[in-house]
C-alpha positions as CSV (number, residue, x, y, z in Angstrom):
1,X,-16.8,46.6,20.2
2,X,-20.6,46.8,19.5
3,X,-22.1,49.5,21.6
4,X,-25.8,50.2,21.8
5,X,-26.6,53.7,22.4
6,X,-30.4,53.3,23.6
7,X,-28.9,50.7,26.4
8,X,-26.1,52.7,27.2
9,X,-23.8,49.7,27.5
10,X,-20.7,48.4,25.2
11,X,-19.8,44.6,25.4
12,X,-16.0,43.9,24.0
13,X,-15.1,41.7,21.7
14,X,-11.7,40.2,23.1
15,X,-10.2,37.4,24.1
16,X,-10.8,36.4,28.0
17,X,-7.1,37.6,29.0
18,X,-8.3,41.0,27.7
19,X,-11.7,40.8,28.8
20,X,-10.3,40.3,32.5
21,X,-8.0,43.7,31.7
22,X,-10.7,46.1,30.6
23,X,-12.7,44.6,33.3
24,X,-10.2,45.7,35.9
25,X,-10.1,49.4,34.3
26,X,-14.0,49.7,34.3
27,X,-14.6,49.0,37.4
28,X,-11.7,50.0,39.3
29,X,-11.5,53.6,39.9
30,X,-7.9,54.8,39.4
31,X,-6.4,57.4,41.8
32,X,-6.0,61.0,40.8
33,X,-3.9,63.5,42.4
34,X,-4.1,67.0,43.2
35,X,-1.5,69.5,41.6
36,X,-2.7,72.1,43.8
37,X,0.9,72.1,44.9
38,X,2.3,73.0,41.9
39,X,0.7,76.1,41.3
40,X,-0.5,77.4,44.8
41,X,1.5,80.3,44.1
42,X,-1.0,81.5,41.5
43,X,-4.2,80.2,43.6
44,X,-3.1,81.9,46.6
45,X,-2.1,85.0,45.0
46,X,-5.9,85.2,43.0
47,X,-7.7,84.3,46.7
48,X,-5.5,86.8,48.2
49,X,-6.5,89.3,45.8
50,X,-10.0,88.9,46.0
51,X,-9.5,89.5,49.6
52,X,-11.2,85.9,50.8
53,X,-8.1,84.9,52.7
54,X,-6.5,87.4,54.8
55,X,-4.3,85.8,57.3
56,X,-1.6,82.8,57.2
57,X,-4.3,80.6,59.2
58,X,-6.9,81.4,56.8
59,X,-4.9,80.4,54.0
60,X,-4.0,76.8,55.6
61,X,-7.8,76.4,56.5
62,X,-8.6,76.9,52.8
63,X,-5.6,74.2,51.8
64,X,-7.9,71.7,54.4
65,X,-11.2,72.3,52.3
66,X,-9.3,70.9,49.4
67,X,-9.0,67.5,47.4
68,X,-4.8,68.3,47.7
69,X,-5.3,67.7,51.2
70,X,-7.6,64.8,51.0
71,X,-5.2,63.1,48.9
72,X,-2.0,63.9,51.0
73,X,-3.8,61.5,53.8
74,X,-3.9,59.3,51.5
75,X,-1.1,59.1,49.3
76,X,1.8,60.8,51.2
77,X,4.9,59.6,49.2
78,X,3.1,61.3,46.2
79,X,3.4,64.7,47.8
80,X,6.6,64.4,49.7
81,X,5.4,64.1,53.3
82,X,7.6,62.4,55.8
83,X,5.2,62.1,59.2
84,X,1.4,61.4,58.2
85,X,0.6,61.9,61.4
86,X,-2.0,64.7,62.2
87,X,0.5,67.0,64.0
88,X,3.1,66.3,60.6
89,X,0.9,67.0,58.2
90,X,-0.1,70.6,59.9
91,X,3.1,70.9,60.1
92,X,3.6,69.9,56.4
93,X,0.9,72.7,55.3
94,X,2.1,75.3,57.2
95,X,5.6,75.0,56.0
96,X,4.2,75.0,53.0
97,X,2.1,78.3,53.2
98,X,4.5,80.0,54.8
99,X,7.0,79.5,52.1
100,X,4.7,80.5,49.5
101,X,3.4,83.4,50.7
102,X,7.5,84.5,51.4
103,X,7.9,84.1,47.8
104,X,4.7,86.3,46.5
105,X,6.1,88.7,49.2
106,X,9.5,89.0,47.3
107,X,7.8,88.8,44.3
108,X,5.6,91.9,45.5
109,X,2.3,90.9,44.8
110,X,1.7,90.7,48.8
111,X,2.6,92.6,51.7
112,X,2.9,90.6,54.9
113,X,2.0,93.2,58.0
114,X,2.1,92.3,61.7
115,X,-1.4,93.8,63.1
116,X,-0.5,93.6,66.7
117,X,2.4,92.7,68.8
118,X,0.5,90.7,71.0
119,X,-0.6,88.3,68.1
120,X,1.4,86.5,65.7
121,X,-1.0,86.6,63.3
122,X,0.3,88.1,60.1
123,X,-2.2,90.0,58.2
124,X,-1.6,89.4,54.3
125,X,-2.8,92.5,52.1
126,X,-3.1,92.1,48.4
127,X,-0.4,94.4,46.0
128,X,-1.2,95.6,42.5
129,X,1.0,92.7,41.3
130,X,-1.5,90.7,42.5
131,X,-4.6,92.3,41.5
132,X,-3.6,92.4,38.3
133,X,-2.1,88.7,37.9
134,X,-6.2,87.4,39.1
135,X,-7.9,89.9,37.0
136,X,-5.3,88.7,33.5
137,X,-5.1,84.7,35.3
138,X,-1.5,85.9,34.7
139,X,1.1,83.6,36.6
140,X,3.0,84.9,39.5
141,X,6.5,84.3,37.6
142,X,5.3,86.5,35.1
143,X,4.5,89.2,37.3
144,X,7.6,89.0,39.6
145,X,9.6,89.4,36.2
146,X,7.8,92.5,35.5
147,X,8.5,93.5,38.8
148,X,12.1,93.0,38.4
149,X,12.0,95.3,35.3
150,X,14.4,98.3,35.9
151,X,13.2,102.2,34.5
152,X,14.8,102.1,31.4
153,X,13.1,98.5,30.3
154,X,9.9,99.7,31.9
155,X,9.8,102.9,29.3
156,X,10.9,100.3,26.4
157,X,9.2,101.0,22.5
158,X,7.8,98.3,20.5
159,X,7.0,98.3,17.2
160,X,4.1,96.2,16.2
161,X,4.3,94.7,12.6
162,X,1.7,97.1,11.0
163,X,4.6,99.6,11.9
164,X,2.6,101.6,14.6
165,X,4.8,102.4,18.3
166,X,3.5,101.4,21.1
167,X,4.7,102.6,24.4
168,X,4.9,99.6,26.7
169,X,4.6,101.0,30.5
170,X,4.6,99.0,33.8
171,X,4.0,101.1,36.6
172,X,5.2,100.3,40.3
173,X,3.0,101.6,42.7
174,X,4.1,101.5,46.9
């Protein structure tokens, strides 16, 4: 391939059965999905905690500003959505915050409080758990292990290889 960097432009050397194939990949842009999904645990918990969302509607508004939602009009199967309708795919995201922010509540690094009877609207405060997940860019799994920790492995000594102890303590705070 001789390339020529002044020109900024690289002709191949192939044969024209390959020319046609790198042709196809250099002008043909090739999808790329979001993975938002996969680890909206940790990017809910880190917005949370920085207190820019507040409530379960402010959180799905957020998803809407994404690429993840972009790409789930698009490419549906990808994500697992079922009715790409606009109704289904609220639906869809709201399923989909709700059960996220019920797991960082069981994980405490939320708390989920009603602010009025008269409104549904959930108000969703940030926990230590969470605070200190963003301010590390520790994952949520991590935390809700820690969590999980009972008093006598929360007290635990560790000896460090240059033989000094040091006390290892995870405080819960309500």
């Amino acid at each position: 391939m001789l390339v020529s960097i002044m020109e900024k432009c690289a002709d191949p050397m192939t044969t024209p059965a390959k020319l046609e194939y790198y042709n196809y990949f250099l002008n043909e842009a090739l999808p790329v999905e979001s993975h938002v999904g996969s680890s909206l645990h940790d990017v809910l918990s880190h917005e949370i905690s920085s207190r820019s969302l507040r409530a379960k509607q402010e959180c799905i508004d957020w998803l809407t500003f994404t690429y993840f939602y972009r790409r789930i009009q698009l490419n549906p199967s990808f994500y697992d959505v079922k009715d790409t309708s606009h109704l289904g795919i609220s639906e869809y995201l709201s399923e989909l915050i709700e059960n996220t922010l019920n797991d960082l509540a069981q994980a405490q690094m939320i708390e989920l409080e009603d602010e009025d009877e008269e409104e549904e609207e959930e108000v969703i405060s940030p926990l230590n758990g969470a605070m200190i997940a963003a301010y590390h860019n520790v994952s949520y799994l991590t935390m809700k292990e820690f969590s999980r920790l009972d008093n006598k492995a929360q007290n635990a000594w560790y000896t460090r290889g240059d033989h000094l102890g040091i006390r290892i303590r995870i405080a819960t705070y309500s």
